[in-house]
Every structure is written in C-alpha cells, then in structure tokens.
Biotite code that builds the C-alpha atoms (Angstrom):
import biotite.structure as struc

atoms = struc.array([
    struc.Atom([-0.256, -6.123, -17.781], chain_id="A", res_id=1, res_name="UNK", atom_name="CA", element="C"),
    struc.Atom([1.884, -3.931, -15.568], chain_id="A", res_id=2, res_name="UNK", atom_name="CA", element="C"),
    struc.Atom([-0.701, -1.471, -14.601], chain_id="A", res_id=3, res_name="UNK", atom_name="CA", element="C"),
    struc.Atom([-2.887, -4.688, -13.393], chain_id="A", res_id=4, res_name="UNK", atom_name="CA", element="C"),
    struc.Atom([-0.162, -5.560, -11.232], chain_id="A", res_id=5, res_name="UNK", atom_name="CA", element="C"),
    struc.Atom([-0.122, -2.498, -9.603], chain_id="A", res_id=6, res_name="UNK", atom_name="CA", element="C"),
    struc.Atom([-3.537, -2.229, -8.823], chain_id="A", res_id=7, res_name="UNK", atom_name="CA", element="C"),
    struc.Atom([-3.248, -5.753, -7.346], chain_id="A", res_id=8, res_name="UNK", atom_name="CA", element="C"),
    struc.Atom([-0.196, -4.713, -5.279], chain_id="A", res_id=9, res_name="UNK", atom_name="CA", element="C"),
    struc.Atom([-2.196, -1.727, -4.557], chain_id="A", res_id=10, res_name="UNK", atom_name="CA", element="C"),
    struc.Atom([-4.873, -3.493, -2.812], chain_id="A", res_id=11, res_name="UNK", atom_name="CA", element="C"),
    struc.Atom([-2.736, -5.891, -1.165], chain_id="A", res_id=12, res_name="UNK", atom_name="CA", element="C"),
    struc.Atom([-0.985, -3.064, 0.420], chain_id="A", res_id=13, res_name="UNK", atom_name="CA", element="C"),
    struc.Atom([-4.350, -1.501, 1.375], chain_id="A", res_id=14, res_name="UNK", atom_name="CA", element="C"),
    struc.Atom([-5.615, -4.649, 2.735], chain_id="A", res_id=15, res_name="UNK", atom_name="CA", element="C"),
    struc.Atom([-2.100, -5.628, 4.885], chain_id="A", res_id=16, res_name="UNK", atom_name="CA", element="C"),
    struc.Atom([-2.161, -1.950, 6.281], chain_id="A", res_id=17, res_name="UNK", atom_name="CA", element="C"),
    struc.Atom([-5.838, -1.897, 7.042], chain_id="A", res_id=18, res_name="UNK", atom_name="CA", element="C"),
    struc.Atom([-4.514, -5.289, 9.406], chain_id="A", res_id=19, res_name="UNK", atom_name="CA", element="C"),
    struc.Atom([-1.481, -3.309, 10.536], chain_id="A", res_id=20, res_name="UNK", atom_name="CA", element="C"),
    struc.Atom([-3.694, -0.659, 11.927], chain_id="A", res_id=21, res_name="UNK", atom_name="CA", element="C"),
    struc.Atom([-6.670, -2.721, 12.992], chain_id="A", res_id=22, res_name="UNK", atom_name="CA", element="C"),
    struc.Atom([-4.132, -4.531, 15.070], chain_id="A", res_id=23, res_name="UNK", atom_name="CA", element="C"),
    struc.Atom([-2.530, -1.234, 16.756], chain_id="A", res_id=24, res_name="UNK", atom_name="CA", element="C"),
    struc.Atom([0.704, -1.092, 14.371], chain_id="A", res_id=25, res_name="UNK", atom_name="CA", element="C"),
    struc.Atom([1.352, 2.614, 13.470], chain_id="A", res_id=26, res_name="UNK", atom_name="CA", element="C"),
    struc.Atom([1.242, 3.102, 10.251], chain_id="A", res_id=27, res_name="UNK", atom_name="CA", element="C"),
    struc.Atom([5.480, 3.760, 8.743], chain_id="A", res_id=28, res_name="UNK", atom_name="CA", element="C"),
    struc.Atom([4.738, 5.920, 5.681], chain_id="A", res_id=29, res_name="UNK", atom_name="CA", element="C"),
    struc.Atom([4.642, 9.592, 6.671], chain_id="A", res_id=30, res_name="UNK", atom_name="CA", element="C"),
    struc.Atom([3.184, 10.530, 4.290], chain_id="A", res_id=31, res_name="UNK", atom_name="CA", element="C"),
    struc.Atom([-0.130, 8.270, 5.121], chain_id="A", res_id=32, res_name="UNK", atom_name="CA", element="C"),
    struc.Atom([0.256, 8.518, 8.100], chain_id="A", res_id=33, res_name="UNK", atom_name="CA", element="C"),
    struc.Atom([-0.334, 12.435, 7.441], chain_id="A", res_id=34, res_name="UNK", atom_name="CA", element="C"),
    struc.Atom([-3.598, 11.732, 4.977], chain_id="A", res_id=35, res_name="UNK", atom_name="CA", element="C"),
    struc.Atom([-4.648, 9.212, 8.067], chain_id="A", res_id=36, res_name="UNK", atom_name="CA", element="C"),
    struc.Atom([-4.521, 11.627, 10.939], chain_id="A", res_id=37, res_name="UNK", atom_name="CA", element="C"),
    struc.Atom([-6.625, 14.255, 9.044], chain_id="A", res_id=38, res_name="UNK", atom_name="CA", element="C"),
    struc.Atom([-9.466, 11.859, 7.470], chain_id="A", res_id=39, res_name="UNK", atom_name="CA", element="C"),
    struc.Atom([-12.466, 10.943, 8.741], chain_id="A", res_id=40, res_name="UNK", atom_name="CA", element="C"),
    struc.Atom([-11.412, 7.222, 9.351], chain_id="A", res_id=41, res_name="UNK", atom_name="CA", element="C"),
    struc.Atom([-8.474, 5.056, 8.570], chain_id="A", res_id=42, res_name="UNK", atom_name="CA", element="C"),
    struc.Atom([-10.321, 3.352, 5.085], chain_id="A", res_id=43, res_name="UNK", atom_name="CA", element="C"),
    struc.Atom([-11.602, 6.372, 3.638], chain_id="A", res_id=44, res_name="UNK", atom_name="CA", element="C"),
    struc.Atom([-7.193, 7.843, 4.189], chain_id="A", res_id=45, res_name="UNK", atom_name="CA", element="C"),
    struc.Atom([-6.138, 4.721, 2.889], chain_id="A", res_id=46, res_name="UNK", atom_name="CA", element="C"),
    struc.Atom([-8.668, 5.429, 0.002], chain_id="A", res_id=47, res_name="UNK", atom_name="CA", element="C"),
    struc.Atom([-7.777, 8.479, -0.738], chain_id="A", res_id=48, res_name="UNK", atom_name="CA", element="C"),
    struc.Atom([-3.670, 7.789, -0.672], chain_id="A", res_id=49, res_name="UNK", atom_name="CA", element="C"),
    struc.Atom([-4.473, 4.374, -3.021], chain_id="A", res_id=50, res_name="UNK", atom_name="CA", element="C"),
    struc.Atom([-6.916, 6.672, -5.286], chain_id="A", res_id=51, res_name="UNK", atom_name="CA", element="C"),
    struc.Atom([-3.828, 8.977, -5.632], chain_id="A", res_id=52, res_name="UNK", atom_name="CA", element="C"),
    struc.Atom([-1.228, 6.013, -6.412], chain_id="A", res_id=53, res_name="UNK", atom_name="CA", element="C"),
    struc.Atom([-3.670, 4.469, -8.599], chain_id="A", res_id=54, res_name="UNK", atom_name="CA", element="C"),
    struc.Atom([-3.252, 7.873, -10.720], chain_id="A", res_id=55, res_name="UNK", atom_name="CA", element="C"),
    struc.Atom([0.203, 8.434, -10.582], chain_id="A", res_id=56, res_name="UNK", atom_name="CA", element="C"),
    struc.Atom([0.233, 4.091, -11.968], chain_id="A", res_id=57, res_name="UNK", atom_name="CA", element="C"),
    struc.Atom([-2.063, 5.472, -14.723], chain_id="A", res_id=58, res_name="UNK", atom_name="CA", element="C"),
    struc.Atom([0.043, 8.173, -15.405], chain_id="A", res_id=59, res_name="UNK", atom_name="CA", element="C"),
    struc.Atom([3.153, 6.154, -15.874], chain_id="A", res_id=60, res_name="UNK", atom_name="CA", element="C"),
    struc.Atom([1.462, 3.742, -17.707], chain_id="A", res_id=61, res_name="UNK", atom_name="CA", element="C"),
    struc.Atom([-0.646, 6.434, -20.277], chain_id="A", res_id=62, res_name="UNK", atom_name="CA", element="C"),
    struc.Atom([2.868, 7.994, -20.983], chain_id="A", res_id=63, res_name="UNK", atom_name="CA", element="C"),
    struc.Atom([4.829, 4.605, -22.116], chain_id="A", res_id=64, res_name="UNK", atom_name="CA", element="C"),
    struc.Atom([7.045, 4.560, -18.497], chain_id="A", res_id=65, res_name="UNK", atom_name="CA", element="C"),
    struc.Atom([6.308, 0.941, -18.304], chain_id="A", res_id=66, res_name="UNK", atom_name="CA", element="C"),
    struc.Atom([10.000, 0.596, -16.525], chain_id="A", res_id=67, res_name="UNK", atom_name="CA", element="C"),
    struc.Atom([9.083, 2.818, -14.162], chain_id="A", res_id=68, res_name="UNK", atom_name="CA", element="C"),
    struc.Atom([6.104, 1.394, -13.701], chain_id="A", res_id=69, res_name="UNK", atom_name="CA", element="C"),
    struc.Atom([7.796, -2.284, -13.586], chain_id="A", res_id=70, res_name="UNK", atom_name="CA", element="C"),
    struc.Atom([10.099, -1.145, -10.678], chain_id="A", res_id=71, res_name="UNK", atom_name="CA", element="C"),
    struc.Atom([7.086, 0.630, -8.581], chain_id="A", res_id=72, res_name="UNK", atom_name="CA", element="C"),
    struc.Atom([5.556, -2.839, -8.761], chain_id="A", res_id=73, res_name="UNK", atom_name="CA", element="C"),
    struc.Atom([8.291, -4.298, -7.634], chain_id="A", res_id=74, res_name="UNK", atom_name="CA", element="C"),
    struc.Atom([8.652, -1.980, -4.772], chain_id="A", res_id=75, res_name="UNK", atom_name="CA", element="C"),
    struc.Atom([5.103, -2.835, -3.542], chain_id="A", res_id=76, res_name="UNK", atom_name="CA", element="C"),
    struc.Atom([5.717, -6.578, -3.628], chain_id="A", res_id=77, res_name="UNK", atom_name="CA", element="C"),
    struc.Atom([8.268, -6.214, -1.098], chain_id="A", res_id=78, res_name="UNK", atom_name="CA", element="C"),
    struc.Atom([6.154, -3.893, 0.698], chain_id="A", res_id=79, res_name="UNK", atom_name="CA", element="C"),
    struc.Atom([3.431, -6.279, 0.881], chain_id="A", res_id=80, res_name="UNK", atom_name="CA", element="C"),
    struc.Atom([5.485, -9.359, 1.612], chain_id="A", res_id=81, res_name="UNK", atom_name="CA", element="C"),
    struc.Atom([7.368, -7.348, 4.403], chain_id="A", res_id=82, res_name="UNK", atom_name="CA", element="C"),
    struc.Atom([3.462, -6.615, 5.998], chain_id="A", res_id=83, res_name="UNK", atom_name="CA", element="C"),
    struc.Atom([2.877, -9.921, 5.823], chain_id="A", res_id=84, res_name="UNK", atom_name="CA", element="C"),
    struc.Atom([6.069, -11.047, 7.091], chain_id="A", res_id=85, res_name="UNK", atom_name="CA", element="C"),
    struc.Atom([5.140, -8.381, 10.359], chain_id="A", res_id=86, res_name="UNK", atom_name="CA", element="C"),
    struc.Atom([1.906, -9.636, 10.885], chain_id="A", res_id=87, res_name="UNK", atom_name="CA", element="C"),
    struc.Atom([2.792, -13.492, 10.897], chain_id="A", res_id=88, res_name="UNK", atom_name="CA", element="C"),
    struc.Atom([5.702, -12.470, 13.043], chain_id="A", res_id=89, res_name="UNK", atom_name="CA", element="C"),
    struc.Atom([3.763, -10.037, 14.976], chain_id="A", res_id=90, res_name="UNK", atom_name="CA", element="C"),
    struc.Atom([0.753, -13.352, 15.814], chain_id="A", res_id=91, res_name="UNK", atom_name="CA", element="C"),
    struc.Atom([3.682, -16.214, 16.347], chain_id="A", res_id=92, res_name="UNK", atom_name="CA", element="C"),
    struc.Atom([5.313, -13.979, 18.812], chain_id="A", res_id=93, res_name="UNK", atom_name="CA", element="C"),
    struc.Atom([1.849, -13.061, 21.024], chain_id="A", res_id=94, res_name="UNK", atom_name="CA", element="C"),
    struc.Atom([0.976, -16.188, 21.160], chain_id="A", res_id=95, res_name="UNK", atom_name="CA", element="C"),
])
C-alpha cells in the first residue's frame, strides 16, 4: 500500500508543479530545476525526474524499506499540500 501512495503523491506533485510553472513560479528543487533547463520541455523534465523517483520508491519498496518509504510519502504530502497552499495563496492574492 505504501508504494501506491507514493505514486499518488508522485503525480500530485507532478501535477501542482506543472501549475507552478504554467503559472510563471520557478521551480524550488535544484535539482529539477537542473533536469528542466536541459529537457526538451517542462513535462517531458518533470517525466523524467518522476520516472527516476518512481524507481528509487520501487527500490525501497523491493528491498523491505517500507519505513523509509513511509517517511518519503510523508515528505511529499507536505510537499503537495504546501503547492497547493502557494497556488490558492498565489490566485486570492492577484485577484
């Protein structure tokens, strides 16, 4: 069950960036915002950087680190409630 909560964090975290950038916000992580600079568009960097997480999850997962696994998933549901937070913020405060 933990490594389908990952993936769904995973997505949600693709989907709140891809509104982050589509809406002009820089993206934090600089890390992606290396794999972003040097790909062909912002989906196919975001891609690529969630097709890497998405084997490091299975990784944890195939070797028993559920824990570790647990607190990475914990970790992305702030990060996605934090880019949700910024974007609801972000619209109250332009309009």
């Amino acid at each position: 069950m933990a490594l389908l909560h990952y993936t769904y964090l995973q997505l949600l975290d693709l989907l709140t960036t891809l509104a982050f950038l589509l809406h002009g916000v820089e993206e934090g992580n600089p890390v992606v915002r290396f794999v972003l600079e040097r790909s062909s568009s912002d989906l196919a960097g975001l891609l690529l950087v969630k097709l890497a997480a998405m084997g490091l999850g299975a990784a944890a997962w195939l070797t028993g680190r559920r824990r570790l696994l647990g607190r990475a998933n914990v970790f992305f549901a702030f990060v996605v409630a934090w880019n949700l937070l910024a974007l609801v913020v972000a619209k109250a405060t332009s309009a």
